[in-house]
C-alpha positions as CSV (number, residue, x, y, z in Angstrom):
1,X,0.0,0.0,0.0
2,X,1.6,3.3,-0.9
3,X,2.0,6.1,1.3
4,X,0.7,9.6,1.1
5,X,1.5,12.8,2.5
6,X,-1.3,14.8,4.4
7,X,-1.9,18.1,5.9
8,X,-4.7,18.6,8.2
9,X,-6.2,21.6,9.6
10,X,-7.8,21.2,13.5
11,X,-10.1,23.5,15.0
12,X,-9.6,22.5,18.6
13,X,-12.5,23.9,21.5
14,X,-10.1,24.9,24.6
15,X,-12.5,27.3,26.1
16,X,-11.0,28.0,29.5
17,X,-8.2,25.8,28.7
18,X,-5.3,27.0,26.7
19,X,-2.5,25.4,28.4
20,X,-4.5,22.0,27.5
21,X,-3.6,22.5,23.9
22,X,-0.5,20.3,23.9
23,X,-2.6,17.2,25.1
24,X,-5.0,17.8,22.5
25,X,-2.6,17.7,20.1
26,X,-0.7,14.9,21.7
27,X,-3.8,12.8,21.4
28,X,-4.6,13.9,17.9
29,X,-1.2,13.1,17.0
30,X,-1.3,9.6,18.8
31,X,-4.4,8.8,16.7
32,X,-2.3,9.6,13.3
33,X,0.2,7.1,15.0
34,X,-2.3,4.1,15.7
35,X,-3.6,4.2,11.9
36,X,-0.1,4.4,11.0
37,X,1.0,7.7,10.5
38,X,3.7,9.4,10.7
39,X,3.4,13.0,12.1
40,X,5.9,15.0,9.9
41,X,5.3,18.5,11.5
42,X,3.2,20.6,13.7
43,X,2.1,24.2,13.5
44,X,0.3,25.6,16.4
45,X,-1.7,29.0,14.5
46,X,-3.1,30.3,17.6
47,X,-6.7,31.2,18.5
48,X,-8.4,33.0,16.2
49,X,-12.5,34.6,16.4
50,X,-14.8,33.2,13.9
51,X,-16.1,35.2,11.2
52,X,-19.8,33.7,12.2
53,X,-20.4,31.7,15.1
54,X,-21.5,28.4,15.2
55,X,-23.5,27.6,18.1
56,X,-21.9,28.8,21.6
57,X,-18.1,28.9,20.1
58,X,-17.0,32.0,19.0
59,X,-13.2,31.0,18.3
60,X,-11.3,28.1,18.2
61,X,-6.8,26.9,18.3
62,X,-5.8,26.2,14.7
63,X,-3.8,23.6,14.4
64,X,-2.1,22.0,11.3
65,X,-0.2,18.9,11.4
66,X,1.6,17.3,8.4
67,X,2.0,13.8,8.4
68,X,2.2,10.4,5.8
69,X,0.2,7.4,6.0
70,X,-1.8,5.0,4.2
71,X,-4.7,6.0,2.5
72,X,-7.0,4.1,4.5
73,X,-5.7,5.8,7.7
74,X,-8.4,9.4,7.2
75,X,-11.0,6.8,7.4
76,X,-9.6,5.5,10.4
77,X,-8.9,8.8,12.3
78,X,-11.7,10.8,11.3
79,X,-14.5,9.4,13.1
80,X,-12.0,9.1,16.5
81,X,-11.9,12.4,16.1
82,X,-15.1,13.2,15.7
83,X,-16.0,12.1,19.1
84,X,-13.6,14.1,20.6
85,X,-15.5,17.0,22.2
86,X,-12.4,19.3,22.1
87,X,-11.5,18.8,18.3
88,X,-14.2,21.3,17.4
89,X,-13.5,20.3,13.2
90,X,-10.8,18.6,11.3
91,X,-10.2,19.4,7.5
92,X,-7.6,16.7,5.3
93,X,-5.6,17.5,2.3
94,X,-3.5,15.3,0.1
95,X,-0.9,17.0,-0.3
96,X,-0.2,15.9,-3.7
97,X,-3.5,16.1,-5.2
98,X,-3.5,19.6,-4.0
99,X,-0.2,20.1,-5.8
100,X,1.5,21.7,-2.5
101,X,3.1,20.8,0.4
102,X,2.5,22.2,3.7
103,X,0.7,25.9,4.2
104,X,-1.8,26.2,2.0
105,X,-4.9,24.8,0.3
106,X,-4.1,25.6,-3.2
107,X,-6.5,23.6,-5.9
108,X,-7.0,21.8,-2.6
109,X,-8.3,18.7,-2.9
110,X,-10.5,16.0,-0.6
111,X,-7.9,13.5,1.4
112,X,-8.3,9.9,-0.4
């Protein structure tokens, strides 16, 4: 099975809880890991408001990590994820399809 580079864009809820951030990640990153990832870089992009509010969040931490793995492995950490009431949304890029590596979403294009 080949491998294939990702970048993935986090939206993580820490409402009263910024110095929490690094376990999120931590736990975001160990979920990469146990679908066979491998977490390639991290860049913490700070909190930032929302430009409309969804529900009782008004900002979120933006987080992208850049990692390879399998191409199975999104449809393995997604739904983890997606239970995780701190990892507020997730976005995936493959990075080739896109036609860019890490920092932007150019002709982005849906992770496989």
């Amino acid at each position: 099975m080949a491998i294939k580079e990702y970048e993935a864009l986090f939206i993580l809820d820490t409402r009263g809880k910024d110095e929490g951030v690094t376990d999120i990640i931590e736990r975001i990153e160990a979920e990469i890991r146990e679908a066979g990832g491998v977490v390639r870089g991290v860049q913490k992009m700070d909190r930032h408001r929302f430009e409309r509010v969804s529900g009782k969040l008004d900002s979120g931490f933006f987080v992208n990590i850049q990692f390879s793995a399998p191409p199975d492995a999104i449809d393995k950490i997604r739904p983890k994820l997606a239970f995780d009431t701190e990892v507020f949304r997730q976005f995936y890029v493959n990075v080739k399809a896109a036609g860019r590596f890490a920092g932007g979403a150019k002709g982005a294009a849906p992770a496989e």
